[in-house]
C-alpha positions in Angstrom: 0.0 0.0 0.0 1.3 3.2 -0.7 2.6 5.7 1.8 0.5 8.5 3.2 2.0 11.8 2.8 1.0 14.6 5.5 4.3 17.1 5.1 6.3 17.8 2.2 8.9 20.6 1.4 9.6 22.7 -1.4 13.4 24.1 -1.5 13.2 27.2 -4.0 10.6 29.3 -4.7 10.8 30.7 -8.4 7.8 30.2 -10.6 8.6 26.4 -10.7 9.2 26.3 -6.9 6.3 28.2 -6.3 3.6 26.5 -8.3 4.5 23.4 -6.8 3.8 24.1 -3.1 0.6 25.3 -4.5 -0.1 22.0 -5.7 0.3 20.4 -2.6 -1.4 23.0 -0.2 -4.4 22.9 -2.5 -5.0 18.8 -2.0 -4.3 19.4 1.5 -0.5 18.8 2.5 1.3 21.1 4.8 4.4 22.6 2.9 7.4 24.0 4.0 8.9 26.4 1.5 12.4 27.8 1.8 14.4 30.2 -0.1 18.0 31.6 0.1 17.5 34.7 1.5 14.4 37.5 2.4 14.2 38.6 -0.6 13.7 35.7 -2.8 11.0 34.1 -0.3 9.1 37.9 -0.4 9.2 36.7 -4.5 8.3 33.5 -3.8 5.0 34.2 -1.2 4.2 36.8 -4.1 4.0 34.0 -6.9 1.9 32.0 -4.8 -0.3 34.4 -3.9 -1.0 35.8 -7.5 -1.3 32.1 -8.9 -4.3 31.9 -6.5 -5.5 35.4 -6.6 -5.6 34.4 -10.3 -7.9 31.1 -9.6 -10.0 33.2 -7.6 -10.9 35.6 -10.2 -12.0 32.8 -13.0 -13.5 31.0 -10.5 -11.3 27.6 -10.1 -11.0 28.2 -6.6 -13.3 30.2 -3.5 -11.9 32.7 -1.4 -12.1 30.4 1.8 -10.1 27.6 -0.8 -7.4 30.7 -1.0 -7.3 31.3 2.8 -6.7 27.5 3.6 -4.2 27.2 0.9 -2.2 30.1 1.9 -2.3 29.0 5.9 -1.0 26.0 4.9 2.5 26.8 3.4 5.2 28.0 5.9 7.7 30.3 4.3 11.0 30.4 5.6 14.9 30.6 4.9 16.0 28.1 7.1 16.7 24.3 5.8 16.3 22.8 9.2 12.7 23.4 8.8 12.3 20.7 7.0 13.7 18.0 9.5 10.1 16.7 9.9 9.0 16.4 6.0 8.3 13.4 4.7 9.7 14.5 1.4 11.2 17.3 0.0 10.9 18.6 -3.5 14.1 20.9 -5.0 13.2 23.1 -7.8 16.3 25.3 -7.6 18.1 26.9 -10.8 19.3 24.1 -13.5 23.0 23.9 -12.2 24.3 20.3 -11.4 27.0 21.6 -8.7 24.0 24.0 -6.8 21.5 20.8 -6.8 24.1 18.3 -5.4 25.1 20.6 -2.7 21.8 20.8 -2.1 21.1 17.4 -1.4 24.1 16.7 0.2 22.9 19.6 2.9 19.0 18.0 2.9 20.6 14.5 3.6 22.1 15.5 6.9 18.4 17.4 8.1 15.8 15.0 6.9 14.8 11.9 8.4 16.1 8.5 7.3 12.4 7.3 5.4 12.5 11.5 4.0 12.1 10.9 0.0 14.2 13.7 -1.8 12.8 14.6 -4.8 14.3 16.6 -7.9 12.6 18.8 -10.5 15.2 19.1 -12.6 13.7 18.9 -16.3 16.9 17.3 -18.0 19.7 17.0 -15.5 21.2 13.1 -14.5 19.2 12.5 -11.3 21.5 9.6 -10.5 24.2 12.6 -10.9 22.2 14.5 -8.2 21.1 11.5 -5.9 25.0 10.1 -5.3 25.8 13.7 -3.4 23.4 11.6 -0.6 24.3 8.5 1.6 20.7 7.2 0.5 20.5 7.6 -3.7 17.7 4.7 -3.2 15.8 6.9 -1.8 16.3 10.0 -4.4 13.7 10.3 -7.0 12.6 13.0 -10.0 9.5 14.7 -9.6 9.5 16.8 -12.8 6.5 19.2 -12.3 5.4 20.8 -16.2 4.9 24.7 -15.6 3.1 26.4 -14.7 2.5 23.5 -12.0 -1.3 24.2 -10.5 -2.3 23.5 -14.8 -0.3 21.3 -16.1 -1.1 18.0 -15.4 1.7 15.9 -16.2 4.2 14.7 -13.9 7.7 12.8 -15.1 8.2 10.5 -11.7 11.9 9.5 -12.8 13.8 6.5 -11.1 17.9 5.9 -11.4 19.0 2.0 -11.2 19.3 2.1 -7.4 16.0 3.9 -6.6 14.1 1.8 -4.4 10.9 0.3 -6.1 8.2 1.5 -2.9 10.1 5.0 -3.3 8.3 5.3 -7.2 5.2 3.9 -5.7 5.0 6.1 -3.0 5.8 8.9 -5.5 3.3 7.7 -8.1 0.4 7.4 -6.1 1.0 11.1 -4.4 1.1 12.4 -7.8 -2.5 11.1 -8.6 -3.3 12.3 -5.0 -2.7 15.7 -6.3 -4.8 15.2 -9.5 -1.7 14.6 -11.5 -1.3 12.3 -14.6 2.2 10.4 -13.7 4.3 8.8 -16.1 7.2 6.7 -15.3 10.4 6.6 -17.1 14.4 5.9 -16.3 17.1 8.1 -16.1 17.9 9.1 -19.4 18.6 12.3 -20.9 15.7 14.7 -21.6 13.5 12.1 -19.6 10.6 11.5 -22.2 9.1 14.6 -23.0 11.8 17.2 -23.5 13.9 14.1 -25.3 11.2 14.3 -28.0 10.5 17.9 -27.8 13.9 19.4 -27.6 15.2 16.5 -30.8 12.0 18.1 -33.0 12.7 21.7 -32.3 16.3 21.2 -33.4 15.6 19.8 -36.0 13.3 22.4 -37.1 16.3 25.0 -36.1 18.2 22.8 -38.4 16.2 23.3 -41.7 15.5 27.0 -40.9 19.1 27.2 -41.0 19.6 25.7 -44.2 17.1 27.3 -45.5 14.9 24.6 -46.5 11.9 26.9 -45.7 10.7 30.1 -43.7 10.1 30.1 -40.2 6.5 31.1 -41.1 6.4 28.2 -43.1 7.6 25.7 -40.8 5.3 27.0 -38.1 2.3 26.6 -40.0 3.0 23.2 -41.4 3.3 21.6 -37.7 0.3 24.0 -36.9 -2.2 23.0 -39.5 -1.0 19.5 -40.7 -0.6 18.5 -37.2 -3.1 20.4 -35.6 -0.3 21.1 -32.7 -0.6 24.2 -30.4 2.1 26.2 -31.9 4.9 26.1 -34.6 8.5 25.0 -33.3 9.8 28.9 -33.9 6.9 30.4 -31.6 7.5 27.7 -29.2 11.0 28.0 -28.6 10.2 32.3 -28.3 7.9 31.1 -25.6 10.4 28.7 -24.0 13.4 31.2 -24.2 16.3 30.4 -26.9 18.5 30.4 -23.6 16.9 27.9 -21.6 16.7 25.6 -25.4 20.4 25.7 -25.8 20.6 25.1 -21.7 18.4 22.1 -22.6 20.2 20.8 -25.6 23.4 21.2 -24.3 23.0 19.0 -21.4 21.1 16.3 -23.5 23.6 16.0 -25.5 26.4 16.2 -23.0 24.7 13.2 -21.6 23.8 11.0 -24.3 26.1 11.8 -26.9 23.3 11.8 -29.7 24.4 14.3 -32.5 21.1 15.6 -33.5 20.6 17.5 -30.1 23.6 19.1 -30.1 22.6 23.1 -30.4 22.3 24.6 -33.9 24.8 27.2 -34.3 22.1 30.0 -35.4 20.5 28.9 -31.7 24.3 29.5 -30.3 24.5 32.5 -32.3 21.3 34.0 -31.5 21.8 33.7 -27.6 25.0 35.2 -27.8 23.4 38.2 -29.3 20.9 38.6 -27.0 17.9 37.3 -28.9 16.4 34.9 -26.1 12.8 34.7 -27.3 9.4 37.0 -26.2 11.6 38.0 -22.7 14.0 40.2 -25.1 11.2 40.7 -27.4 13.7 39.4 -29.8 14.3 35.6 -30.7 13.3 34.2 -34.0 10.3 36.4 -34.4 10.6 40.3 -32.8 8.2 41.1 -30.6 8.5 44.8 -30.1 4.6 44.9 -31.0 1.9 42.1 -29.8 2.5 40.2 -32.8 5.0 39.6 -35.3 5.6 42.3 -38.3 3.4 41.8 -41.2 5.3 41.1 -44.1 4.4 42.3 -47.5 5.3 40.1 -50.6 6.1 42.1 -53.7 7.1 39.0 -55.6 6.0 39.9 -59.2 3.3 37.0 -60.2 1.6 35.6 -63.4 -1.6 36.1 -65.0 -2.7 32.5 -65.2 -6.2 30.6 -66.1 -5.0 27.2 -67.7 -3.4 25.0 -64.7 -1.9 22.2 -65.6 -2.3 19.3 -62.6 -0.2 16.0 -63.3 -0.9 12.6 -61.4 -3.2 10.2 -60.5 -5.4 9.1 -57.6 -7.3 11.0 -55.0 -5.0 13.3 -54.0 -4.8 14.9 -57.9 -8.6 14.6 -58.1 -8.9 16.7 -55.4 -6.3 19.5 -56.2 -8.3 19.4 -59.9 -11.3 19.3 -58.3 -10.7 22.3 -56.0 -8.8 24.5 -58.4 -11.3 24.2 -60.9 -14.3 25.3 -58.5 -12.0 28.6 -57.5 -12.2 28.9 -62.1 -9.1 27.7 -63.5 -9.2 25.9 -66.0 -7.5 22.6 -65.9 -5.8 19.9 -68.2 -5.0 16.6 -66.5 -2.0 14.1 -67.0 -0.3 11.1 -65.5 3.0 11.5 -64.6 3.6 8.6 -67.3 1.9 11.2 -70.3 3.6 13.0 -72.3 4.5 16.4 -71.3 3.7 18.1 -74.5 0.0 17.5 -73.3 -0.3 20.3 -70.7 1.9 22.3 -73.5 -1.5 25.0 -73.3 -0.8 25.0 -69.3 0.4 28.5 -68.0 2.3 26.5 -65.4 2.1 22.8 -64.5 1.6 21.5 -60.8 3.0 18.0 -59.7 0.4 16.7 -57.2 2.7 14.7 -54.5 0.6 11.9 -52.6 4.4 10.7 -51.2 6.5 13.3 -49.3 9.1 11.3 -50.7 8.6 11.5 -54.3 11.1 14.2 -55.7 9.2 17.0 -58.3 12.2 17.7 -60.3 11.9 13.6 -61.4 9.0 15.1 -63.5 10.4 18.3 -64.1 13.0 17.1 -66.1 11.2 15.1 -68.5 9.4 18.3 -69.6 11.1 21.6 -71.5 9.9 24.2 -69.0 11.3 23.1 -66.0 11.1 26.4 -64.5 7.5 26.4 -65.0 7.0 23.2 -62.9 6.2 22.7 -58.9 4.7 20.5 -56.7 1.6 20.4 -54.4 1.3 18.4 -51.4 -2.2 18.5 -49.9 -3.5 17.4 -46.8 -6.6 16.7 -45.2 -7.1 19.1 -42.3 -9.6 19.4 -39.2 -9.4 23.1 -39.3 -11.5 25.1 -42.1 -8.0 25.7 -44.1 -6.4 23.1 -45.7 -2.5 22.9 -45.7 -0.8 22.8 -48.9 3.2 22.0 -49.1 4.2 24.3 -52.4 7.6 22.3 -53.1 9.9 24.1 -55.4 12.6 22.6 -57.2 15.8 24.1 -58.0 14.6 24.7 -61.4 11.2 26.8 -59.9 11.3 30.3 -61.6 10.5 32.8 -58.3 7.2 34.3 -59.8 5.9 30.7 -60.6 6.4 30.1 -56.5 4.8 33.8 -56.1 1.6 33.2 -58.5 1.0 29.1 -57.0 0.7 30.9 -53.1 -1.4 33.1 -54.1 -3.4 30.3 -56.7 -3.5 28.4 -53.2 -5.0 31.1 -51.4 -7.6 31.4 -54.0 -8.4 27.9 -53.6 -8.8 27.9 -49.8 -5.5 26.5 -49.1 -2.9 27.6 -47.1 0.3 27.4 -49.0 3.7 26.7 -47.2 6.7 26.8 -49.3 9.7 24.8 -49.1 12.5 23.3 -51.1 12.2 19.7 -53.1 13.6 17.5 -50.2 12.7 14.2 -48.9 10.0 15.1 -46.2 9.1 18.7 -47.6 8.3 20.1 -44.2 5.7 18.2 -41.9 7.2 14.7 -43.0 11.0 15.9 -42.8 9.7 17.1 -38.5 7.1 14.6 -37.9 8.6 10.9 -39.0 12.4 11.4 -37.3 10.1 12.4 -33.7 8.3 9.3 -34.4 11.3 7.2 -34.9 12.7 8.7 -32.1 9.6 7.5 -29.9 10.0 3.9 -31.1 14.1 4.2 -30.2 12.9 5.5 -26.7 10.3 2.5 -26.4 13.0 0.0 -27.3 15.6 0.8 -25.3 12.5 0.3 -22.8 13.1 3.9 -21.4 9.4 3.7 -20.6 6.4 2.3 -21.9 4.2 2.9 -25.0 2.0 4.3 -22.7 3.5 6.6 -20.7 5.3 8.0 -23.7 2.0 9.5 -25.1 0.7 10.5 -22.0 3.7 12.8 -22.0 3.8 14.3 -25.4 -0.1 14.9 -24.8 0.0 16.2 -21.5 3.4 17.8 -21.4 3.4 19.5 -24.8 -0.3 19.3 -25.5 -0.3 17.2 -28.7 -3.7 16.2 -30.1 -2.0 12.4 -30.5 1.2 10.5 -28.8 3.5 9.1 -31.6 2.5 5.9 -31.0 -1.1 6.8 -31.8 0.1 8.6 -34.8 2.1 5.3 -35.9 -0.9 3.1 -36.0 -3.0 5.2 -37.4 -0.7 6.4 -40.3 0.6 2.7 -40.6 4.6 1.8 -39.5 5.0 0.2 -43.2 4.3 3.6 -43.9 6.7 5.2 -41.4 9.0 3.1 -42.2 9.3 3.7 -45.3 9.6 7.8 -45.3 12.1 7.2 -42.0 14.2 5.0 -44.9 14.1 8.1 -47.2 14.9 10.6 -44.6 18.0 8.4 -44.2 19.5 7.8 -47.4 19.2 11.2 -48.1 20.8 13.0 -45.4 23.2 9.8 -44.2 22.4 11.3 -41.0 23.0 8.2 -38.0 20.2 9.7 -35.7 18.1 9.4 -38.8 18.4 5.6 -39.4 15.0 3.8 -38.4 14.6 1.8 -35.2 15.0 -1.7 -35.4 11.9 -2.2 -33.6 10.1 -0.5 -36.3 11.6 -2.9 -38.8 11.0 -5.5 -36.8 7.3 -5.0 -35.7 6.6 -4.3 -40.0 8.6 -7.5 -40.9 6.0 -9.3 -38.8 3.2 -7.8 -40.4 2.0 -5.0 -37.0 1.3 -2.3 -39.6 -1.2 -0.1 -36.9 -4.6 -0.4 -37.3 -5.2 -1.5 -40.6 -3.8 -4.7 -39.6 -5.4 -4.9 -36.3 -2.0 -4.7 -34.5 0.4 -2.5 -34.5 2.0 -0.5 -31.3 -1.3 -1.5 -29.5 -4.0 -4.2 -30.1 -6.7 -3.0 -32.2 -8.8 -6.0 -33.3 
C-alpha cells in the first residue's frame, strides 16, 4: 500500500518552486517552502499568492479555498525546517554543482524514510542523488509549468531507486490530480527528449534554409493540428533555456542531432532569447510579429496544368477548378507536351518522398514546374506544401501561393527535399519514440501521455504510428536516411522488426497496440 503523505517541502521558490507548493497545499498537504534569503521568499509568497489570486478571479478556486491554501504553506529561509517532511521537492536553478550541494545539505536534516525529490527537467538525477548517503531513496518529480495547470508529472527513477520509493511517489502524484508517467534516467526524460530532438531539427532546416520560419510554423500547426509552430514555441520557452536544454542532452547522451544549432548559439550570444528580449526568431516589439508584405511579381494564369493520378490529384483538380481555373489533367507517365496549353504545371505529390524535379525534367519548361502536397485538415483551411525545385522560376512560387489562397488552401513553401516540411519534422520524432520504447526507457504508454499532456499534442507518436501505418513510417524514415546519411536518422530496429512481422497499426489490427 502506498505511503500517506502529511508534510512535504519545497526548497526554492521561483515560478517552478512556487507552483508546486501550490499544488500540494491545494490537496491538502502542509508545505514548507524555503528560499535563500528574504528577498527571494518575499518573490516567492508573491507568486503563490498571484497564482491563487488568479484562480479566484475565474472562479477555479473560493476565497475560503485561498485562505486555507495560503495558511498552509510556511515560508522560511531556514533548511532545518524541513527536519520533519516526509519528502522534499528541489526546484532550484538548472546547475548540477547547486542541486548536489543541495542534497548533500538535505541529507544530513531530513529523516532517514524522507524521500528527496528533484525537479530538474533534463539533468542526471542519479548525478544528483549520489551527493546523498541514500540515492535509493532519491527520485525525480518533474512538475510541467506552470505547476497548478499542467497536469503531467515525469516521476523519474535511477537503477538504485528503491521500487516503494516510485510507488510512493506515483500514487502522491495522482493524489494531487496529476497524470504520472514513469520513465528511467535518461537524458531529456521522455518529453523534453522528443520535444527538444524536433525543435532542433526544425532549427536545423531553418538554418539551411529549406523553408521560412512562417512556413515551418504553420505546417506543424495546421498538418498537425499542434498548439504552436517549433519557432513560436522556442520564443515562448526562451532560446537560452533551449540551448541550456540541448546542451545537457547532449552532453549526456552523446546523440548528434541535439547538439545546439549554431544559429540557436548565435542568436543567444546576441541577445535574442525569445518574447523575454522581445527578440528571438520572431521580434516582438509589438503584440505580434511584423506583417510582411510580398512584392514577388506574379503571373496572369487561367490554364493550370495538374499531373498525377489518384485521389489526391482529383482533389487538387477538383478544388482548383471550382475557384475557375481551368485545368488539363495528365499522368505523370503522359507525355508532357500534353499540358503544352498549361500556363504553369503542378506536380500533385501523394508521397512526401517523391522528388518533383523527377517530373520536371522530363518536360522543356522546367522552370515552369512545382509540386503540391495537400492534406486533409480538421481546421477550415487546408495545408498545402508548395515544393519548389531548384529549377522553380520565383514568380511561378509567387503566382502558385497566391493560386492556393484562391483555392482555400494555405500554401507553405519549401525546397524539393525528402519530407518537404511536416514529414522531414514529424517521421524522425516518431522514430525517435520507437528508439525510446526499445531501449524500454518507458512504456508505450507513458510516452504518449507525456507528449499529450506535457506539450499538448492532439495524439502521442505511438497513436500517430498506427493510425498512419509503421510500413508507412518506415518507409519515409528510410528516405529521410539515405538522403541526409544522417545516423540519428536511421529507423529503429523495432520498427523494422514490428513491419517484418506484419504489426502495420490499425489497418492490420496490430500494431503498437492491439486494435482487433
Amino acid at each position: 500500500m502506498a505511503r500517506e503523505f502529511s508534510t512535504v517541502g519545497v526548497v526554492g521558490l521561483g515560478t517552478m518552486g512556487a507552483g508546486i507548493a501550490e499544488v500540494f497545499a491545494r490537496r491538502g498537504l502542509a508545505v514548507v517552502a524555503v528560499e535563500r534569503d528574504q528577498a527571494a521568499l518575499h518573490a516567492g509568497r508573491r507568486h503563490v499568492e498571484d497564482s491563487a489570486g488568479r484562480a479566484v478571479r475565474r472562479g477555479k478556486l473560493s476565497e475560503a479555498d485561498q485562505e486555507r491554501l495560503l495558511a498552509a504553506i510556511a515560508f522560511g529561509t531556514d533548511l532545518n525546517a524541513l527536519d520533519d517532511c516526509e519528502l522534499v521537492v528541489e526546484a532550484v536553478p538548472e546547475h548540477l554543482d547547486l542541486k548536489r550541494e543541495l542534497f548533500a545539505r538535505l541529507d544530513k536534516i531530513v529523516g532517514p524514510d524522507t524521500i528527496l525529490a528533484t525537479n530538474t527537467s533534463s539533468l542526471s538525477v542519479t548525478e544528483i542523488s549520489v551527493a546523498t548517503e541514500r540515492p535509493g531513496r532519491v527520485v525525480g518529480m518533474h512538475f510541467f509549468n506552470p505547476a497548478p495547470i499542467q497536469e503531467l508529472i515525469e516521476v523519474v527513477h535511477t537503477v538504485v531507486t528503491e521500487p516503494a520509493v516510485v510507488d510512493d511517489v506515483t500514487a502522491l502524484a495522482r493524489r494531487l490530480g496529476k497524470a504520472p508517467v514513469a520513465c528511467a534516467d535518461r537524458p531529456g526524460f521522455i518529453a523534453n527528449t522528443l520535444l527538444f530532438g524536433y525543435l532542433n531539427r526544425a532549427v536545423a532546416m531553418y538554418e539551411a534554409r529549406y523553408a521560412t520560419r512562417e512556413d515551418i510554423d504553420d505546417a506543424m500547426r495546421i498538418a498537425c493540428g499542434y498548439p504552436m509552430g517549433p519557432f513560436a514555441l522556442l520564443d515562448l520557452i526562451g532560446l537560452d533555456t533551449a540551448q541550456e536544454i540541448l546542451d545537457t542532452i547532449y552532453t549526456q547522451g552523446r546523440e548528434r542531432l541535439h547538439a545546439p544549432r549554431p544559429i540557436l548559439r548565435q542568436m543567444v550570444s546576441s541577445g535574442m532569447h525569445g518574447r523575454k528580449t522581445g527578440r528571438g526568431f520572431y521580434t516582438y516589439q509589438q503584440p505580434n510579429s511584423p506583417v510582411l508584405v510580398d512584392e514577388e511579381p506574379v503571373r496572369e494564369v487561367g490554364v493550370i496544368g495538374v499531373v498525377g493520378s489518384g485521389e489526391s490529384a482529383m482533389r487538387i483538380a477538383t478544388e482548383l477548378s471550382a475557384a475557375g481555373f481551368e485545368i488539363l489533367r495528365a499522368d505523370r507517365d503522359d507525355t508532357p507536351s500534353d499540358l503544352a496549353a498549361a500556363d504553369l504545371i503542378v506536380v500533385a505529390t501523394t508521397s512526401s518522398t517523391a522528388p518533383v524535379i523527377d517530373y520536371a525534367v522530363t518536360t522543356s519548361r522546367q522552370a515552369d514546374v512545382v509540386g503540391l502536397h495537400l492534406f486533409d485538415s480538421a481546421s477550415e483551411t487546408s495545408l498545402v506544401e508548395v515544393v519548389r525545385t531548384v529549377s522553380t522560376a520565383d514568380e511561378v512560387v509567387a503566382t502558385v501561393r497566391g493560386i492556393c489562397r484562391q483555392a482555400g488552401w494555405h500554401p507553405v513553401l519549401c525546397s524539393d527535399r525528402a519530407g518537404f516540411i511536416v514529414d522531414a519534422l514529424l517521421f524522425p520524432y516518431l522514430n525517435d519514440a520507437v528508439k525510446m520504447l526499445q531501449d524500454h526507457y518507458a512504456s508505450a504508454d507513458d510516452i504518449d501521455t507525456a507528449m499529450k499532456l506535457g506539450c499538448r499534442l492532439p495524439s502521442g507518436p505511438f497513436e500517430v504510428l498506427d493510425e498512419i501505418g509503421l510500413d508507412v513510417a518506415l518507409a519515409i524514415q528510410r528516405v529521410l536516411f539515405g538522403e541526409s546519411g544522417e545516423p540519428g536518422l536511421a529507423p529503429a530496429p523495432l520498427l523494422e522488426q514490428l513491419v517484418t512481422a506484419g504489426y502495420l497499426g490499425r489497418k492490420t489490427g496490430r500494431g503498437f497496440r492491439d486494435h482487433s
